[in-house]
Structure formats: structure tokens, C-alpha cells
C-alpha positions as CSV (number, residue, x, y, z in Angstrom):
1,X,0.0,0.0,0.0
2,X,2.6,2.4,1.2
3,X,5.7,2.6,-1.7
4,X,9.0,5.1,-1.1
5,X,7.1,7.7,-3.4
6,X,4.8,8.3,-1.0
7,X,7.5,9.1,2.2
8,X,9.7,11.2,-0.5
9,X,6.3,13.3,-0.5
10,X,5.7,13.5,2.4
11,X,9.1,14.9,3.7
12,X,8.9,17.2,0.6
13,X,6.2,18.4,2.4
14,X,7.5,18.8,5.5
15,X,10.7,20.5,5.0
16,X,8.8,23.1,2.4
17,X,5.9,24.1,4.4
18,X,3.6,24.0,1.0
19,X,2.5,22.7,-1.3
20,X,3.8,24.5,-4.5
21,X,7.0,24.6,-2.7
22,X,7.2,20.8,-2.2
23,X,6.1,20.3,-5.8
24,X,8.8,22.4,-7.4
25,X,11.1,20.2,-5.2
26,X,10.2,16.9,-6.0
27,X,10.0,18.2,-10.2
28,X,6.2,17.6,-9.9
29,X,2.9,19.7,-10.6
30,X,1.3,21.0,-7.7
31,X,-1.5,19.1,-9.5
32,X,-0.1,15.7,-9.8
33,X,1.3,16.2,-6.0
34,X,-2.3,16.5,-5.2
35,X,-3.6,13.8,-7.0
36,X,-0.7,11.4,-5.5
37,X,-1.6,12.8,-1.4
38,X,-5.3,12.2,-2.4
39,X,-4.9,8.9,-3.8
40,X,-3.0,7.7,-0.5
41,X,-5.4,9.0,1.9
42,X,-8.1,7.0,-0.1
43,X,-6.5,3.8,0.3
44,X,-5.4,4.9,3.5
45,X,-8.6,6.0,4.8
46,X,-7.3,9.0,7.1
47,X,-6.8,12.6,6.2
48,X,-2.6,13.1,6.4
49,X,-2.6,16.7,6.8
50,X,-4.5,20.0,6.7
51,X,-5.1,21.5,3.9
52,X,-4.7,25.2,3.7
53,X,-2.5,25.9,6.7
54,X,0.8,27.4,6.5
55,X,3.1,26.0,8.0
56,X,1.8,22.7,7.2
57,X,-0.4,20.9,9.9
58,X,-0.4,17.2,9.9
59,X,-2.3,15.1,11.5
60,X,-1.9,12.2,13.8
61,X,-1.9,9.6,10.7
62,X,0.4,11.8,9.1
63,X,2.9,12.4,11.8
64,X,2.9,8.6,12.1
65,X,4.0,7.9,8.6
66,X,7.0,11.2,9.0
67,X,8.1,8.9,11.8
68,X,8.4,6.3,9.4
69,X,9.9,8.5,6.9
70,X,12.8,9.8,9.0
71,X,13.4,6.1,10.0
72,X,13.5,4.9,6.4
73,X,14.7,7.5,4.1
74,X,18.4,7.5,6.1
75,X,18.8,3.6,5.3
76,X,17.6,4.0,1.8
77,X,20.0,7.0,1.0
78,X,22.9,4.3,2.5
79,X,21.9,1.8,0.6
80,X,22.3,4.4,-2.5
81,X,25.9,5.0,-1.1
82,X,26.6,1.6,-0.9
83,X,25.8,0.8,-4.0
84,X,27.5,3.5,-5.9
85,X,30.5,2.0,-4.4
86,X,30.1,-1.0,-5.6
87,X,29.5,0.8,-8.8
88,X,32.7,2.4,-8.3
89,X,33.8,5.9,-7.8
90,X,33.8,6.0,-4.2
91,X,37.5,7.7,-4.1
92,X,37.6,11.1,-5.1
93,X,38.7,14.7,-4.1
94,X,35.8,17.1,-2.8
95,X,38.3,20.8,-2.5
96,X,35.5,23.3,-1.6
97,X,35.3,27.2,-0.6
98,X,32.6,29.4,0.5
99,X,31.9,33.0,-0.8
100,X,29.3,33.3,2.4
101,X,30.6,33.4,5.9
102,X,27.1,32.8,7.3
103,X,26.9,29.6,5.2
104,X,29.3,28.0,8.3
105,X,25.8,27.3,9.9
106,X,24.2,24.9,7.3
107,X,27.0,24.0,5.4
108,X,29.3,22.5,8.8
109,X,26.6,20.2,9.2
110,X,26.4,18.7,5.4
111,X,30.5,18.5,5.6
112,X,30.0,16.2,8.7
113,X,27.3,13.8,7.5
114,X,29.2,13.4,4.4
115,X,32.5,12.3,5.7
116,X,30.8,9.7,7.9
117,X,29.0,8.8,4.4
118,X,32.1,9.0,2.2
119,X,35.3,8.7,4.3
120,X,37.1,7.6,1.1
121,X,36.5,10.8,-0.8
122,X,39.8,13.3,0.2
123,X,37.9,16.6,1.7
124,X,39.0,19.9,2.8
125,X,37.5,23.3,3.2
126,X,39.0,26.5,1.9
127,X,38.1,30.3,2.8
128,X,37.1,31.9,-0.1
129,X,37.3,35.3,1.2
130,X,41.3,35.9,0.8
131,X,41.2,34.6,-3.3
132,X,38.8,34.4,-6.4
133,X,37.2,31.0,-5.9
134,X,35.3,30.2,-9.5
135,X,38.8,31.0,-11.3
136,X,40.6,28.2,-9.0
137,X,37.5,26.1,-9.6
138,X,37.4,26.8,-13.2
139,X,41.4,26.0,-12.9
140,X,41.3,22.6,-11.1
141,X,42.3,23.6,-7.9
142,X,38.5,23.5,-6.1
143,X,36.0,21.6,-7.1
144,X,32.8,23.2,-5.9
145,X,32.5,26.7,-4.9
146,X,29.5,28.4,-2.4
147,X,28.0,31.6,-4.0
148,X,25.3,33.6,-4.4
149,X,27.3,35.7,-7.5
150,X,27.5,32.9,-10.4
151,X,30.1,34.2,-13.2
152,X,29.7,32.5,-16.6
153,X,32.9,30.3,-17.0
154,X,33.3,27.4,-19.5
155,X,32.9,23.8,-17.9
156,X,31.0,25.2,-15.2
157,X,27.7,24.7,-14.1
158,X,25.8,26.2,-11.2
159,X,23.6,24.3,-9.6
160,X,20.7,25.7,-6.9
161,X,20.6,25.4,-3.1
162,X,18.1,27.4,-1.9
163,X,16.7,31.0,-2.2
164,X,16.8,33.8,0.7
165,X,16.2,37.1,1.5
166,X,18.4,39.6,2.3
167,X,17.3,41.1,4.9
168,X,18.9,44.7,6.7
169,X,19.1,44.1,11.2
170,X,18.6,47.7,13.5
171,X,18.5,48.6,16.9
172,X,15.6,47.7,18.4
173,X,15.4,51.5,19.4
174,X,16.3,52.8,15.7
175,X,13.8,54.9,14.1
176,X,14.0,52.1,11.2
177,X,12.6,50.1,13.1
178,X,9.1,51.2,13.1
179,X,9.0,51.3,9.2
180,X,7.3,48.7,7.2
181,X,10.7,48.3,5.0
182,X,13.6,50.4,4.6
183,X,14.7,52.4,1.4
184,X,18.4,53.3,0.1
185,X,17.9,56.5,1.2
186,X,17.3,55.1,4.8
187,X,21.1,54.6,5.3
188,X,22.7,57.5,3.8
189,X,23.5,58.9,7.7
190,X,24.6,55.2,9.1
191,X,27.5,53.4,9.7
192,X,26.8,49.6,7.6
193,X,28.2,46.7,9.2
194,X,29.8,44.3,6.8
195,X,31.5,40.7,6.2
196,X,35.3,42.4,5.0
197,X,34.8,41.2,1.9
198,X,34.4,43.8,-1.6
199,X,31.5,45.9,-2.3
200,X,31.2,44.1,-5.3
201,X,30.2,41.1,-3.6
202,X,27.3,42.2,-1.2
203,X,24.0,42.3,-2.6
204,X,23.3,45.7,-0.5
205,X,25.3,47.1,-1.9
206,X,25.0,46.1,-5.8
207,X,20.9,45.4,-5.9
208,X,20.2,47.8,-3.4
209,X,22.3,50.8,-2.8
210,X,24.3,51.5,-5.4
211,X,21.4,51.5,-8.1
212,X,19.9,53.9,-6.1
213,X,23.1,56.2,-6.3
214,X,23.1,56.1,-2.4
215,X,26.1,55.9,0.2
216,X,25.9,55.2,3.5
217,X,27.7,57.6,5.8
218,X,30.4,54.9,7.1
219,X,31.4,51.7,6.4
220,X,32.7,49.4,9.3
221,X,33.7,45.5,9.2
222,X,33.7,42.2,11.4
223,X,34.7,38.6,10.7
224,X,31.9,37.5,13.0
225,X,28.3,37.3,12.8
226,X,27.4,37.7,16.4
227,X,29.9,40.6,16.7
228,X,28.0,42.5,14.1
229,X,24.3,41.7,15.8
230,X,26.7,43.1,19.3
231,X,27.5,46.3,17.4
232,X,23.8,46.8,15.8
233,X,22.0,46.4,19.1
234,X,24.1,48.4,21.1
235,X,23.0,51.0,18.2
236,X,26.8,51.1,16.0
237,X,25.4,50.8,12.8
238,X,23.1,48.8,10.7
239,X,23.7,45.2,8.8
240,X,22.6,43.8,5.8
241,X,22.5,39.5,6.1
242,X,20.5,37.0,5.2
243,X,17.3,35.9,6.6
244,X,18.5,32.7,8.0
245,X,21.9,33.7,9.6
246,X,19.8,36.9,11.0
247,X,17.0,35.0,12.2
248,X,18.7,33.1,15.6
249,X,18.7,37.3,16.5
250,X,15.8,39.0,15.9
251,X,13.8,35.8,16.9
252,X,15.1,36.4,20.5
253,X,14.9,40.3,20.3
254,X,18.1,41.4,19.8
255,X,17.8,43.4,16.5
256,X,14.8,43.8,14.3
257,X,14.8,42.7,11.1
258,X,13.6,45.1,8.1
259,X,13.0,43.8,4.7
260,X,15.3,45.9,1.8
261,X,12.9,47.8,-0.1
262,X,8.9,47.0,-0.7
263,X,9.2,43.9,-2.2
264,X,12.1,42.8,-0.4
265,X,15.9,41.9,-2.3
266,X,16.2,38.0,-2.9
267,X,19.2,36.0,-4.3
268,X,19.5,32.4,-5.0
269,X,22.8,30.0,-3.2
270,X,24.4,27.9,-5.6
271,X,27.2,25.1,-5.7
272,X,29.4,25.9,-8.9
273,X,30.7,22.5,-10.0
274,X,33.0,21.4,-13.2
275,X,30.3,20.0,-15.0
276,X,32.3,16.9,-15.8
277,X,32.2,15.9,-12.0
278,X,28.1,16.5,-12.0
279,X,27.8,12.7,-12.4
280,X,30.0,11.8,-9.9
281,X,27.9,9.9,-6.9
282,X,29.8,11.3,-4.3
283,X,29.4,14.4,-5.6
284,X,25.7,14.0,-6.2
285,X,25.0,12.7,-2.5
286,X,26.7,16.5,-1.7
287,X,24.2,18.3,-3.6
288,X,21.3,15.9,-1.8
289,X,22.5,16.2,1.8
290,X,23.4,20.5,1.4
291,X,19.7,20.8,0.3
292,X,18.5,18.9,2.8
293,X,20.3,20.1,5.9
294,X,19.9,23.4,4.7
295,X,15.5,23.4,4.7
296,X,15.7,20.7,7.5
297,X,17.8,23.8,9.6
298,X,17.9,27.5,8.2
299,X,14.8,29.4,8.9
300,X,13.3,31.6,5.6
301,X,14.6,29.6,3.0
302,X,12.7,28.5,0.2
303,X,13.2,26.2,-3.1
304,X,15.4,28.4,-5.8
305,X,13.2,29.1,-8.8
């Protein structure tokens, strides 16, 4: 009665919140993803979730079978593994850098579950804050690079993590922080707190501020996430993040969180790849378990469309 489809949906579900969200991720209609939860609650006879909630709100039938999922997906995933070794190309090399320092939070995780996964494969982890990543990647020297700024490069391809929003953290007592969103001309007298990494690479600065022709007054840096929330609450200056890495903050009610503009500023994560390792399993089980540790744990994110 019950077949693998079924619990692959059902997580989908889960770890998008929706619907259309789930579909896009499983490469499905939202209509045939209806059609397939419909049929099993027929045979089934129970209702599996609420429909029309948001987040999504299962029910006691339906938080029976996610137990069963999160028991069963793990051992067929290993299975996978196991039989891509015997396959063969388990060894390999897996060089990666980052173009994100907040992507330490989801992507520390991923790096862990894979080694106990793939100890064969040789893996190290390079800042790509001191050098141009995609060039070394393009080179030979990586081979997969975190960022949010693809380049077009031959023998490249990007492939999509997730989406986010950028997202601009105040004071609590700031007068931005009573506005429904902020504008570039809101932070022409602060001081804006950034990663020390170039202008050129901080979507507040290339989709928001500088279109606008707008400076702000000064421009202060910090390695570390939670000493830029320090310096925003105790009023310092304002800082543009993403909605994830922001998120264990405002949530407590340290900063505020303001959204950049009326429809807010989005940007897609991607893992750049030389496209002749796509097909690699190791690599592939990468791609698998970033996506899913990063909607299993980052707050805000959504499928990339």
C-alpha cells in the first residue's frame, strides 16, 4: 500500500511548508502532488494533513507515517551509497570554498554527515574570502564553490541550493525600526556593518544601494556574525544579512529585522561544480544532503526558482 514515493512526498512536504513549494522540489505539478496525497489517503482512509494551513499541519496519521519516513529515508540513502561503491567511484577529491561566511551554519553540518558517508572521498575546506574562488574552480584547484554571485565560465555549471532574502538588522530603538521596509535613502547617515569582503560582492550594496546612487555615511567591518548583531544592538550601525543567519537574533529580540525595499531583495545560493564531475555519486550525495540540511535547519529559505 505504502511505496517510497509516498514518504519522499511527504518529507517534501514537511521540509517546504507547502504545497507548491514541495512540488517544485520533487519536479512535480502541484496538481499531480495533489492527485498522489489524495490517492493515499483513499487507500489509507485518514486525512494526512490540513489543507490550507501554513506551516503545514499534519495530522496524527500523518505524523505517524513522517516517523516512518525519518526512520526509512536515512537507510535508503545508504543503501544508495553503498551501491554507488560498488558501482565504483567512491574515491575522489571534494576541494571546496565558500563565498558566504554565514553559510558556516548549514553547510558545517552537510560537511560532517558526508565524511561519515564518504570517508574515502579526500575533503578539505578552503576560505574563499582571501582569493577568487570560481577562477581556482574553473582551474582545477576547487572543485565546488559556495555563491550567491555565479560568473559565466566554460565547464561550469551552477547548480541551486536554496533562495533567501536579504534582509537589513537595526536597533531595536532605531527609528528604522518602526518602518514597514527600509529604502536606500534610509542609510545615507549610518554606519553599515559588513562581512570584509568587496563591495562588489554584497547584494546591499550592488541590488540595493548603489542603483539607487546612495552611500551610506560609514562603512565598518567584522569577521563574525554575532559581533555585528553586538555592534547593531548596542545602536553602532546597521547590517545587511540573510534571513537565515539573522534570524537566531531578531527571533530572541536582539535586533529587528527590516526587509530591503517593498518587495524585499532575494538571491539564490548555488554550488558551482565542473560539469564533468556532475555525475560523480559522491558528488551528487553532496548536492542531496546540502539541500536537505539546509530546509531541515535554516529558517526563511525556500526552493530556488
Amino acid at each position: 500500500m505504502l511505496e517510497l514515493r509516498h514518504l519522499k512526498t511527504l518529507h517534501a512536504l514537511r521540509e517546504s511548508d507547502s504545497l507548491v513549494d514541495a512540488a517544485e522540489r520533487l519536479h512535480l505539478t502541484q496538481s499531480a502532488l495533489s492527485h498522489q496525497f489524495k490517492e493515499l489517503e483513499e487507500r489509507l482512509g485518514m486525512q494526512l494533513f490540513v489543507r490550507k494551513t501554513k506551516p503545514v499541519r499534519f495530522t496524527s496519521a500523518g505524523l505517524r507515517l513522517l516517523q516512518l519516513t525519518d526512520a526509512v529515508l536515512p537507510l535508503l540513502r545508504g543503501a544508495e551509497r553503498d551501491l554507488a561503491r560498488l558501482a565504483g567511484g567512491t574515491a575522489g577529491r571534494l576541494h571546496m570554498a565558500i563565498e558566504c561566511h554565514s553559510c558556516f551554519q548549514w553547510l558545517m553540518p552537510t560537511i560532517d554527515q558526508f565524511r561519515d558517508a564518504w570517508p574515502e572521498v579526500e575533503l578539505d575546506l578552503a576560505s574563499g574570502f582571501s582569493f577568487a574562488p570560481l577562477p581556482a574552480l574553473a582551474r582545477g584547484d576547487l572543485d565546488l564553490v559556495v555563491t550567491s554571485d555565479p560568473l559565466e565560465l566554460a565547464g561550469i555549471t551552477y547548480v541551486p541550493l536554496f533562495t533567501y532574502e536579504a534582509m537589513l538588522a537595526v536597533a531595536n530603538q532605531h527609528a528604522l525600526a518602526g518602518k514597514p521596509y527600509v529604502v536606500p535613502e534610509d542609510l545615507i547617515g549610518e554606519t553599515l556593518i559588513t562581512y570584509p569582503v568587496e563591495r562588489e560582492r554584497l547584494d546591499i550594496f550592488t541590488r540595493f544601494l548603489e542603483p539607487a546612487d546612495v552611500e551610506p555615511a560609514q562603512l565598518r567591518t567584522s569577521e563574525l556574525t554575532v559581533m555585528m548583531m553586538q555592534l547593531v544592538a548596542s545602536g553602532r550601525g546597521v547590517c545587511g544579512l540573510p534571513n537565515w543567519a539573522l534570524h537566531e537574533y531578531s527571533s530572541r529580540g536582539y535586533v529587528t529585522a527590516k526587509r530591503l525595499g517593498s518587495k524585499g531583495l532575494f538571491a539564490t545560493l548555488y554550488a558551482a561544480i565542473r560539469t564533468d564531475m556532475l555525475d560523480a555519486p559522491f558528488m551528487r550525495d553532496f548536492l542531496l544532503t546540502a539541500k536537505d540540511t539546509s530546509f531541515a535547519n535554516l529558517e526563511g529559505v525556500s526552493v530556488a526558482r
